[in-house]
Structures are given as structure tokens and as C-alpha cells.
C-alpha angles and dihedrals in degrees: 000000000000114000110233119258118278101263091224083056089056095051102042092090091053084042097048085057097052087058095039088056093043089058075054100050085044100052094041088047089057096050088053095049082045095046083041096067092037082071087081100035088121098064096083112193100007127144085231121197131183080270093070093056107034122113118174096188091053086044087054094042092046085053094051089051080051101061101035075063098047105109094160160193075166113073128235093253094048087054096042092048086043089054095041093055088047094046090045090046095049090050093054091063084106114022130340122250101258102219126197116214144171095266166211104108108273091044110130084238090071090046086059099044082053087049101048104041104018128233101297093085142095113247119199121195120214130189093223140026100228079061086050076067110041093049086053085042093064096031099254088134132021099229148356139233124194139155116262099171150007119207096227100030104032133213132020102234100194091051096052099044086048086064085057088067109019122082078206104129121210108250101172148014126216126181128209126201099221117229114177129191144186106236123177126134102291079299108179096244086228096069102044109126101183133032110201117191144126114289086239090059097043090049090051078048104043101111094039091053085044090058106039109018101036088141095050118097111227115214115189113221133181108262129004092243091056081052087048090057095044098053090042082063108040126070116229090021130110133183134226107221147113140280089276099058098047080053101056099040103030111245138159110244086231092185124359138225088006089162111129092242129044092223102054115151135160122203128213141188139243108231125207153153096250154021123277126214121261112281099197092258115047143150120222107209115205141196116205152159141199136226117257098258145093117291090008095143094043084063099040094057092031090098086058097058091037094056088045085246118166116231115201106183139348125188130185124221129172112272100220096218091095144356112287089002108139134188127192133236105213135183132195141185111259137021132282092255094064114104092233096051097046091053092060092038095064096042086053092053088055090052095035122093086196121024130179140172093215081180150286123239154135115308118231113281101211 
């Protein structure tokens, strides 16, 4: 009786392939990085830096193209997360993007900044997000990224009353899919004492917290990764946070995706000194105010409606330049160079006591 074929024979052809097409993947990979430096091939003599060489709106185009190819079994996200790394890999040739973020190390602001820009960056963690600005203000750090709003919990206050203040201009949107966790040290659910997490994060947990850890005292601090470490180092305390954070501080996920609704997701901005190009699909952010009469925000949002332009969200915050004054965060489909857009733009600046480009640029791609 004949014995069936070794399993490991069967595959070597399949496996010779892979290799054969890795060879491939290698060489190709080389060529890119190659044709990569030759972009600033111009600036002779230049100390050149990834600066010199980003460009948020032909990243954006490159991903889309990515994903009209995709046809699997690869998802769009795998691609996506595959291009960006090479993309990111291929920019830090010279010097890597050095990127400002909410910081410690585990907070979600540091998975979008990894998202966004790929591992061949340096990342650099804050305490604060007006910091994150600063640091972006005197060049410290070529961009910023912060968190502006959270689908179940809504806006950001302290980055929108930062652009009040800041010349900073949005160059970029990312959006993060928000997975939270209680993590602890194998800790029994029933014996923990303290739950330490952002206030955000309390607040997208707070029926679930309600239901299964009434007992339990929740103390807002000021990052998830701070409520990581804290939890690592207390008995009887555990911490809401992501995978990140269970991974730098070394912590057990107790229960996961714990978050009140399945589709929780915050998005953040890219923060930087200047205005992109178009990309093809972009977003124009924008910071006004109305006169002090009747009707007065009816007028103010009247060019939109009069360019058939599409408004997406707008959002009020105190001034601060008087008591019950109010200005309006506004975004619109498009970018200021579209003729559209500039027309409405300038009849907005005309009705508008305060009027702002905060920045146009590519809208997030997944």
C-alpha cells in the first residue's frame, strides 16, 4: 500500500512561489525607495528632510488607487496598512517625520498617528494637546495629531478652542475604530475596587460600567495610558483602555470591547504649518462668527447653500472675546481651491465677523 504523499513535499511548489514572488516584492520595493529619493533630486545641496518630500493629498491619491485595485483576498484595510508602511518607509530615507501626539506611549492618539503615518516616524508623546501645538507652532515637530470628536460622545473641546488661538492649519483626517478594554492583572471583576480611564472613555463605557461594575469607583485621568500605569501599580484597580495600552504596560485584557456602541469611532487631525493641494476628495474646515442680529446665522451659512455646497457638521464654542459671544466650527465638502468653494468662501468672509480657513485637506480613506 503506497504511503501518501509528506505534507511539507506537497507544499514545496506553492512554497517555491512564495519565495519566487518575494524576490519580486523585494526588488520592486528597492526601485520605489530608489525612484523615492530621486523626487528631490533638484534640491541640490539641501539638507533635505521628509518635509521636503510629503505630500498628504498624493499619499491619499496613491491609497485610493489602492483600494479601486484591491480584488482579496486582502482587505482594504490590510492593503491600505501594507502601502502606508512602504510609503512611510520610503519617506524616512532621509529623516524621519517627527510627529507630535497626546501622549504616554498606548493612547489611541499614538495608534492613529501609526495609522496614519506608518512606523517610520518619530513619534513624539505630549501631556497635553495644546503642547501637541506648541511643539508643531515652533517646529519642534512636523505635524500633530489630536483628537477633534468622538461618534458617541461628540467634540473635543480643548482642540477646538486651541484653533481660536493657534495659526496651525488642518492638513489631514484619520479616523480610528475605538476598541476599549478592561484590562487589570487577571484581576476577578468582582474585586476591583477603581476603574481609572479618560473621561472620554468613561463616558463611551458608561452603561456598560453601570451594569457590570456598579460597585466599582470611576476616576477620570488624563490619558488611558496614565490609567494603564496606574492600574499596573494598584491592587484592586483596573484601567479602560486599548491594545496598546495592555501591551506597554503589561496588562491582562479582563473583558474586551466593553464601549456602549459597536460602531464607536473617534476622529483626529493632522496638524500642520501650511495648505496642501486638492486630492480629488477633501474636506475645508472652517472657524466663524455672526453678527449680533436677527437672522444673523441664516446669513452666515446662506453662501453655502447658495454655491450647493454640502455642510457636514458644524459645531459652536464660546469665543472667549466676550460674555455669550460664540463662534462655529464648520466643515464642508471640498477644498478651498475648488471654484465652488471659493465662491462661498468669499461670500462668507463678507457675512462673517470672524472668518478662518482652519484647512483643506483629504478626507479619511477607511
Amino acid at each position: 500500500m503506497a504511503e501518501p504523499p509528506n505534507e511539507d513535499q506537497s507544499l514545496e511548489p506553492i512554497r517555491q512561489q512564495i519565495d519566487e514572488i518575494d524576490c519580486q516584492i523585494q526588488t520592486l520595493l528597492s526601485k520605489r525607495a530608489s525612484l523615492a529619493q530621486q523626487v528631490g533630486a533638484n534640491k541640490q545641496g539641501a539638507r533635505l528632510t521628509a518635509m521636503d518630500f510629503y505630500r498628504p493629498d498624493r499619499e491619499a491619491r496613491v491609497l485610493r488607487a489602492v483600494v479601486q485595485r484591491n480584488e482579496g483576498p486582502l482587505s482594504d484595510e490590510e492593503m491600505i496598512r501594507l502601502f502606508r508602511e512602504i510609503m512611510s518607509a520610503c519617506l524616512a530615507q532621509q529623516e524621519p517625520l517627527k510627529i507630535a501626539f497626546l501622549g504616554p506611549e498606548g493612547t489611541f492618539s499614538q495608534a492613529a498617528v501609526l495609522k496614519h503615518f506608518g512606523h517610520s516616524v518619530r513619534a513624539l508623546p505630549l501631556p497635553s494637546i495644546d503642547e501637541v501645538f506648541r511643539e508643531v507652532e515652533i517646529g519642534v515637530a512636523d505635524f500633530g495629531v489630536v483628537p477633534v470628536e468622538n461618534s458617541s460622545e461628540g467634540g473635543v473641546t480643548d482642540t477646538l478652542d486651541m484653533f481660536l488661538f493657534s495659526s496651525l492649519k488642518i492638513c489631514g483626517e484619520e479616523e480610528l475604530r475605538i476598541r476599549q478594554h478592561l484590562l487589570g492583572h487577571g484581576t476577578d471583576p468582582a474585586i476591583i475596587r477603581k476603574v481609572y480611564s479618560h473621561q472620554q472613555s468613561l463616558s463611551q463605557c458608561r452603561a456598560w460600567l453601570e451594569q457590570k461594575l456598579p460597585h466599582a469607583e470611576c476616576i477620570p485621568v488624563s490619558s488611558n495610558a496614565e490609567a494603564a500605569r496606574l492600574a499596573r501599580d494598584e491592587e484592586g484597580a483596573a484601567a479602560i483602555a486599548g491594545d496598546a495600552a495592555a501591551d506597554v504596560y503589561g496588562l491582562d485584557v479582563l473583558i474586551a470591547n466593553i464601549e456602549d456602541r459597536p460602531d464607536n469611532t473617534t476622529r483626529f487631525l493632522i496638524i500642520g504649518r501650511e495648505i496642501y493641494p486638492p486630492s480629488g476628495r477633501d474636506k475645508t474646515s472652517l472657524l466663524l462668527s455672526s453678527r449680533h442680529k436677527a437672522g444673523a446665522l441664516h446669513e452666515l451659512l446662506l453662501p453655502l447653500a447658495r454655491h450647493k455646497v454640502s455642510m457636514t457638521r458644524i459645531e459652536s464654542r464660546p469665543s472667549r472675546r466676550g460674555k455669550w459671544d460664540y463662534v462655529f466650527f464648520v466643515d464642508v465638502e471640498g477644498h478651498a481651491q475648488d471654484p465652488a468653494i471659493a465662491a462661498a468662501l468669499n461670500d462668507l468672509e463678507g457675512a462673517a465677523s470672524l472668518f478662518r480657513v482652519l484647512g483643506s485637506y483629504p478626507c479619511a480613506i477607511l
